[in-house]
C-alpha positions in Angstrom: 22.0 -22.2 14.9 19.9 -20.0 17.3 18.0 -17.3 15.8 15.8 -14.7 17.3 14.0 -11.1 16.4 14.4 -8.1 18.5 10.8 -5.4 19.1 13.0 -2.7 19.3 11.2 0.6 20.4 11.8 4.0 20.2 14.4 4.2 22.8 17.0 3.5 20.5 18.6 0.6 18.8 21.7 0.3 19.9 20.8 0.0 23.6 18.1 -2.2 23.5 20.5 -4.9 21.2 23.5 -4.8 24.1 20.8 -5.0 26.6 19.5 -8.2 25.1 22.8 -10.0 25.6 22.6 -12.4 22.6 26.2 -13.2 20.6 26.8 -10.9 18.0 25.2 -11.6 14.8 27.2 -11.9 11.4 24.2 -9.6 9.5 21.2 -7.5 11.0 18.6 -6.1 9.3 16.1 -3.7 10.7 12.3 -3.9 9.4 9.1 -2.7 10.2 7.8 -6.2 9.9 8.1 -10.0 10.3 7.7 -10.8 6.6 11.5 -11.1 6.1 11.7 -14.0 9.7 11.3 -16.9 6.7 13.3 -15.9 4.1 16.0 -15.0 7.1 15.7 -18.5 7.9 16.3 -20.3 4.7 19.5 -17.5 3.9 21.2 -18.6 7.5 20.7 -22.3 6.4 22.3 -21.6 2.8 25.3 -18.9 4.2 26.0 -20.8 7.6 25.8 -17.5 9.1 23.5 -15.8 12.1 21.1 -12.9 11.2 19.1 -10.9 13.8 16.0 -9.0 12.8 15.5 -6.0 14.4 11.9 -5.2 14.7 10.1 -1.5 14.6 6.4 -1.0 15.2 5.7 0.7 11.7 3.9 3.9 13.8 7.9 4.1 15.3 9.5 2.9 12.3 11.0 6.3 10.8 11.3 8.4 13.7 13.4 5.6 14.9 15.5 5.1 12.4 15.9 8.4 11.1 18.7 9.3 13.7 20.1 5.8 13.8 20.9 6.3 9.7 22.5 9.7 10.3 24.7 8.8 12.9 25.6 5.1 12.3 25.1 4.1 15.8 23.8 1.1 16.0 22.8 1.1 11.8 21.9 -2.6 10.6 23.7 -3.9 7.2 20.0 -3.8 5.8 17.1 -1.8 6.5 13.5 -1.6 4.9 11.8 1.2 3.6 8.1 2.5 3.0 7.1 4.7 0.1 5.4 7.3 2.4 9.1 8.7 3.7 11.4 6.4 1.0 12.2 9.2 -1.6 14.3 11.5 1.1 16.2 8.2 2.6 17.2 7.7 -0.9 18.3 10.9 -1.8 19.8 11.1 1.9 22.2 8.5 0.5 21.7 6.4 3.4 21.3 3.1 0.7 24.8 1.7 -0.9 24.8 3.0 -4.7 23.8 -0.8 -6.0 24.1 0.6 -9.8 27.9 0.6 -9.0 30.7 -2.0 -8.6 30.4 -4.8 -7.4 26.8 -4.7 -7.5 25.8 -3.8 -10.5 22.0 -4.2 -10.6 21.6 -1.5 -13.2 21.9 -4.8 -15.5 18.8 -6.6 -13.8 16.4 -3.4 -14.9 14.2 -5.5 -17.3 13.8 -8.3 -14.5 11.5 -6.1 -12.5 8.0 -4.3 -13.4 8.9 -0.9 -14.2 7.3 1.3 -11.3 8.7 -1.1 -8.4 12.3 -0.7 -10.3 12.0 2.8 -10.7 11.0 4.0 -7.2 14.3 2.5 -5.5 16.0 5.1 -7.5 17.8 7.9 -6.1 17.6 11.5 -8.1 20.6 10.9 -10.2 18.8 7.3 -11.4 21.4 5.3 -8.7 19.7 2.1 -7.5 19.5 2.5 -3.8 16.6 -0.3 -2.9 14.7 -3.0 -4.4 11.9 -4.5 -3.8 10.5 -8.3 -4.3 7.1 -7.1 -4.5 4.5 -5.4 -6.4 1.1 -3.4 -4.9 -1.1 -2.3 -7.2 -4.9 -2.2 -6.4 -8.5 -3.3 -7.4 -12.0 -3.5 -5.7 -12.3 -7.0 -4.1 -16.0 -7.8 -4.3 -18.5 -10.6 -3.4 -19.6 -12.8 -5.9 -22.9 -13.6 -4.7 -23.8 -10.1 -4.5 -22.9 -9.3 -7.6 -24.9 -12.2 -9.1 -27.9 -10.7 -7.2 -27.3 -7.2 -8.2 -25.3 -7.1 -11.3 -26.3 -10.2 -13.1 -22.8 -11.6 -13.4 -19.8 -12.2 -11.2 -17.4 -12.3 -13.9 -14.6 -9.8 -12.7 -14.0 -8.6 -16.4 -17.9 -7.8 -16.9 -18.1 -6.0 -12.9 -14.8 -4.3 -13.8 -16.5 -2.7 -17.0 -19.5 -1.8 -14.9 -16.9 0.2 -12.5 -14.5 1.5 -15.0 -15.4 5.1 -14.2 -16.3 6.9 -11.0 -20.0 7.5 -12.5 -19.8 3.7 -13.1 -19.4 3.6 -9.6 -22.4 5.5 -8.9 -24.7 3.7 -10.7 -23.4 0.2 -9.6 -24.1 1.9 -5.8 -27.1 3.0 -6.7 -28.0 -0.8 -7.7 -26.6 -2.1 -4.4 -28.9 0.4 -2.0 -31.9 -0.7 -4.0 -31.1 -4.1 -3.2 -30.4 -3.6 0.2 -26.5 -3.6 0.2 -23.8 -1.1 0.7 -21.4 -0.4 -2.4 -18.4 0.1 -0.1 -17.8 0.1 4.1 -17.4 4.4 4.0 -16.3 6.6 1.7 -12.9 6.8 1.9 -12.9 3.8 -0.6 -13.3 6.2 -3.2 -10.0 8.3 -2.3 -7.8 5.8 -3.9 -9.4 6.3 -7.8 -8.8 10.5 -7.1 -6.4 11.8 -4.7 -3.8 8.6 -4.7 -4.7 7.6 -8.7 -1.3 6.6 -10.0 -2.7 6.2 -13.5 -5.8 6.9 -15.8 -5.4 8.9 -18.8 -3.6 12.0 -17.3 -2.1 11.3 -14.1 -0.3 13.9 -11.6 1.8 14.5 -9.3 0.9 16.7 -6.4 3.9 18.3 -6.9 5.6 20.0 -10.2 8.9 20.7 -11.5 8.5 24.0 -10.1 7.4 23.2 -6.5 3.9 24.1 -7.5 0.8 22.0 -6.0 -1.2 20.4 -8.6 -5.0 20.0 -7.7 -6.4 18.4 -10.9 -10.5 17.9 -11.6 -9.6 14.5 -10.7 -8.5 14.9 -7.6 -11.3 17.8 -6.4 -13.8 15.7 -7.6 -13.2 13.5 -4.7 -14.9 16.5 -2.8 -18.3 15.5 -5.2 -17.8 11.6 -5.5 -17.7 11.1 -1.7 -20.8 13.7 -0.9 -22.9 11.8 -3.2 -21.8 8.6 -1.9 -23.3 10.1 1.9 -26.1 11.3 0.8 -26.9 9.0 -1.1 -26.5 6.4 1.5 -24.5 3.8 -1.0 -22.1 2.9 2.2 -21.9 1.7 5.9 -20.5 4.1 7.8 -17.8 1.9 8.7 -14.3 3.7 9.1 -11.2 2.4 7.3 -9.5 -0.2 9.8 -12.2 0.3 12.0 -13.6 -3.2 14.2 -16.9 -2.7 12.3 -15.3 -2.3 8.5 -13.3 -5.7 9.3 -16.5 -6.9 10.4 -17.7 -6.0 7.0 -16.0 -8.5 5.8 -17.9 -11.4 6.9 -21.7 -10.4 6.7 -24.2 -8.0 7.6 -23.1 -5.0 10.4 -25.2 -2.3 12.4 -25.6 0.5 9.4 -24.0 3.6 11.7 -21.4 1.1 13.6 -18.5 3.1 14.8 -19.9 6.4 14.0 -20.5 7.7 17.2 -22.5 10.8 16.1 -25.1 9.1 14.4 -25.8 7.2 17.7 -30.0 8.6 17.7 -30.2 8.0 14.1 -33.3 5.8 14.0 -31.6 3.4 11.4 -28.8 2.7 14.0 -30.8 -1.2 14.8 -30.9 -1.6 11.1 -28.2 -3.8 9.7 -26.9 -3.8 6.0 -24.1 -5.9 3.6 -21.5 -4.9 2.0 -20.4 -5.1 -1.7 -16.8 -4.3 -2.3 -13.8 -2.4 -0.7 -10.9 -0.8 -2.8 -7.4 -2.3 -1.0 -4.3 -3.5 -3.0 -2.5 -6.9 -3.3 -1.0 -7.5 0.3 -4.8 -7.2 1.7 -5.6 -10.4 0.1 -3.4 -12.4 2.9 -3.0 -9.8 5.6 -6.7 -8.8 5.6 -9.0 -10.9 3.9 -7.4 -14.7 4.9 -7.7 -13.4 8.1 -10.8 -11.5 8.6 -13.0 -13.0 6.2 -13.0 -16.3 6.8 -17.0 -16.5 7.2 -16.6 -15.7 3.1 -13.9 -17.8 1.6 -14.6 -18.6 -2.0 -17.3 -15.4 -2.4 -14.7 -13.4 -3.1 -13.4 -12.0 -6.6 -10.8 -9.0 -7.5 -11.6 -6.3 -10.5 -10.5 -2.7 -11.9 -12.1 0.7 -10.5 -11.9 3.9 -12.2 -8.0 4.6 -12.3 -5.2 1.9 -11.3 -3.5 2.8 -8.2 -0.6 1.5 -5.9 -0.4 1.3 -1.7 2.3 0.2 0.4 4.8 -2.0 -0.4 8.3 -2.9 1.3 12.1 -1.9 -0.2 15.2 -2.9 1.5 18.9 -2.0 1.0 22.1 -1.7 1.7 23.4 0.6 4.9 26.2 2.7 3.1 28.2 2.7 6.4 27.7 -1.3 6.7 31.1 -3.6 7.0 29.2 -6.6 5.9 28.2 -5.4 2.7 29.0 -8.4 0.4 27.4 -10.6 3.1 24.4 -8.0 3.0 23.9 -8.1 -1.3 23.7 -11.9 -0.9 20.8 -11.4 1.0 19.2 -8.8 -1.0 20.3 -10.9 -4.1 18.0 -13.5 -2.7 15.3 -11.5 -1.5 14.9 -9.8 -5.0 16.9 -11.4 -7.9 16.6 -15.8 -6.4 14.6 -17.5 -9.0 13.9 -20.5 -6.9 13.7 -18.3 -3.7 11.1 -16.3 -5.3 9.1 -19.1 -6.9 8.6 -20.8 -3.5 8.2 -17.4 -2.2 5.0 -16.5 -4.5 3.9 -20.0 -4.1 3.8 -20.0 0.4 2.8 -16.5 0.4 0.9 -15.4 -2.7 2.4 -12.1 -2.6 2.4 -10.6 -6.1 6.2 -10.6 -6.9 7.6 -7.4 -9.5 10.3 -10.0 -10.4 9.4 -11.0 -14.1 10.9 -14.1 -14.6 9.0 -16.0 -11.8 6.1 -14.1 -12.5 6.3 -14.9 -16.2 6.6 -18.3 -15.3 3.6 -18.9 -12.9 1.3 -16.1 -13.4 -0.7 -18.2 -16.0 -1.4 -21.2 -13.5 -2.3 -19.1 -10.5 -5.7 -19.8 -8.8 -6.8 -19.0 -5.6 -9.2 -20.5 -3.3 -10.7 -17.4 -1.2 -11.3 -16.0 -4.6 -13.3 -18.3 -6.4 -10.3 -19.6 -8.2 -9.7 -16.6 -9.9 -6.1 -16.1 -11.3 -5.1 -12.8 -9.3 -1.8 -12.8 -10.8 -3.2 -12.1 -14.1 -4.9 -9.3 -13.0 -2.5 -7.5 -10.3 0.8 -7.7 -13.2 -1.3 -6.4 -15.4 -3.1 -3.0 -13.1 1.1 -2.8 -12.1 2.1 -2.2 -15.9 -0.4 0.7 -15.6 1.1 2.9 -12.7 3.3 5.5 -13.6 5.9 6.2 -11.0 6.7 9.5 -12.4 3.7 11.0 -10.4 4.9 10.2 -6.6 6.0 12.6 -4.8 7.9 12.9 -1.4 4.7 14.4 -0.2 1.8 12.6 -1.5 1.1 10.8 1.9 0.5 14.0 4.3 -1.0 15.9 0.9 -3.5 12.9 0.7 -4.1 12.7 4.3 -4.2 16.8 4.7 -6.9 16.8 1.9 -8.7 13.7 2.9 -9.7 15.3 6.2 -10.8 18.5 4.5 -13.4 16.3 1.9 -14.4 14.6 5.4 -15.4 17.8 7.1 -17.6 18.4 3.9 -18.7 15.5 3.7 -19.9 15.7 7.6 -21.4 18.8 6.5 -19.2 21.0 8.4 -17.7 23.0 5.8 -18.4 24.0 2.3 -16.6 22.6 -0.6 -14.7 25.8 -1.3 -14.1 26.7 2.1 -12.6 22.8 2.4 -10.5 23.5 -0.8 -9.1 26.7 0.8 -8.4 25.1 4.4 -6.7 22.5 2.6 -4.4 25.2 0.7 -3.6 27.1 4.1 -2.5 23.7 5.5 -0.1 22.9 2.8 1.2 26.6 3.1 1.3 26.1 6.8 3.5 22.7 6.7 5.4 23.2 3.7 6.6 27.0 3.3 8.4 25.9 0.0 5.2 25.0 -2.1 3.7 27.4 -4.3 -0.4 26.3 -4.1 -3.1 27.7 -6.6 -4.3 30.8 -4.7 -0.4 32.4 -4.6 -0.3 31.8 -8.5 
């Protein structure tokens, strides 16, 4: 049985597959990733059939797809989806209905943790996607450091310390009289304000009425992240940036990518950091590989609010011919107890399918973490996210307001003349949405 993936790009699927001249395929599936190569494998061994994955580099992914969906040319029987543009595929009715005949997986709604279950739902509650996984997120932290600093590595005593974003403060206060950095920049801050998912009032950006919500919680980002600068309780190493991987691993030049502060006379110095904020899929896809120099130092606790990042659904193309062939797979992907137990088991992703998670979670323990049961505390930060609160904008609202708390940050602007540019730019790319200073 010959299998293969396609890196499609964005020239269009449908030329690139009769360009390839492979033998046509009894299923396809299009993806923004490799994760689903394995579990491809084991359903062609099982079915006796041949699938192809279809690759898009994520940065492609929708503005790829998006015209494949509408016009059918060249569609795949199953495609993936991201929450940051999910909501209008489902509502575009691009997905099968899977809540009707002969599906039915309105009946498998207590299998799954609520949020995960809730967000393949199109606006009339139809179940479009489904997803094997959960994302919630924590601060990962190193162990030794908090011994040094904190007294205790215990993730329920560091989580307590870090329950609240003035908790945070004063834990980075500790770390910069030590001689260590709480987090590599700022921006690890963002996800406890602007993308909190929970707390005791959460959200959404948007209302009912197509009004944009800008809570204390989330302005106070504005605050949070000046008084981490100032204060000099990070590194100055960007988000995905060479030196915040580096991070990872031991000490790095204090101003490292930052090329402003190149004649700061601290640029020689070097400093350690504490902690990042990142969510359950950076424990394999980041950490295994980046921070190998630190295997075992690691541990995983609470911040201020629980949150949510990423995460991949997948469903059913409504114009698809194969669509019985297609719900086995998804069946497998999502609903397999066995698949899914070897699944969590050879990949250690954090599964939203309760049965296998009720059944393993007490047992987990994991190496790079010091043996800590992650399970235990990823199912349980998951429970916590409401799903009511995302919106279909959140990801350019976050990013739009991000960059406005960065220019303040830099000193460039002032707080209110941040909150204003960031009102003008919502008005500017979505005309519809009503923001405080037209109420």
């Amino acid at each position: 049985m010959k299998k293969w993936a396609s890196i499609v790009g964005v020239a269009g699927l449908s030329l690139a597959l009769a360009a390839c001249g492979e033998p046509e395929a009894d299923l396809t599936i299009t993806s923004f990733t490799d994760e689903l190569q394995r579990p491809i494998d084991r359903f062609e061994e099982l079915h006796d059939v041949t699938v192809e994955l279809q690759i898009i580099p994520t940065a492609d992914y929708r503005q790829t797809m998006q015209p494949v969906l509408e016009s059918g040319d060249g569609a795949p029987d199953i495609f993936t989806g991201e929450i940051v543009y999910m909501q209008q595929w489902l509502d575009a009715g691009y997905w099968t209905n899977l809540s009707e005949d002969p599906f039915n997986v309105g009946e498998w709604e207590d299998d799954y943790v609520e949020y995960v279950y809730d967000l393949g739902k199109d606006e009339d509650g139809n179940v479009r996607a489904l997803s094997w996984q959960t994302t919630p997120g924590g601060i990962y932290y190193r162990r030794s450091i908090a011994k040094e600093v904190l007294g205790t590595d215990d993730p329920k005593e560091v989580g307590a310390m870090m329950a609240s974003m003035d908790g945070l403060v004063e834990v980075g206060a500790k770390m910069k009289e030590a001689g260590y950095a709480l987090f590599p920049d700022e921006g690890s801050i963002s996800k406890f304000t602007s993308f909190a998912t929970g707390g005791s009032d959460p959200q959404p950006w948007i209302n009912e009425n197509n009004e944009l919500i800008v809570t204390d919680e989330r302005l106070s980002y504005f605050d949070y992240a000046k008084t981490m600068r100032d204060e000099q309780y990070t590194a100055l190493a960007p988000a995905w940036s060479p030196s915040w991987y580096e991070s990872f691993n031991g000490p790095i030049t204090y101003n490292m990518g930052w090329e402003e502060l190149e004649e700061n006379p601290d640029a020689s110095g070097q400093i350690e950091v504490f902690a990042v904020a990142l969510p359950t899929w950076a424990l394999d896809a980041v950490f295994k590989q980046e921070a190998n120099a630190n295997s075992g130092d690691w541990a995983i606790t609470n911040g201020p609010t629980p949150y949510f990042e990423g995460g991949t659904w997948l469903g059913i193309y409504e114009g698809s011919e194969n669509k019985d062939l297609a719900f086995e797979f998804v069946k497998m992907m999502t609903h397999d107890e066995e698949f899914l137990t070897e699944w969590a088991e050879e990949t250690g992703d954090v599964l939203s399918f309760k049965p296998v998670t009720d059944a393993i979670k007490d047992d987990v323990s994991d190496e790079f973490l010091g043996g800590q049961n992650h399970y235990e505390f990823f199912l349980s930060e998951a429970e916590k996210i409401d799903a009511s609160v995302v919106t279909p904008y959140d990801q350019q609202l976050n990013d739009l307001f991000g960059a406005q708390v960065g220019a303040y940050v830099e000193g460039e602007i002032s707080k209110e003349e941040g909150i204003q540019e960031f009102y003008n730019q919502v008005n500017n790319a979505f005309p519809d949405i009503i923001t405080p200073d037209e109420r």
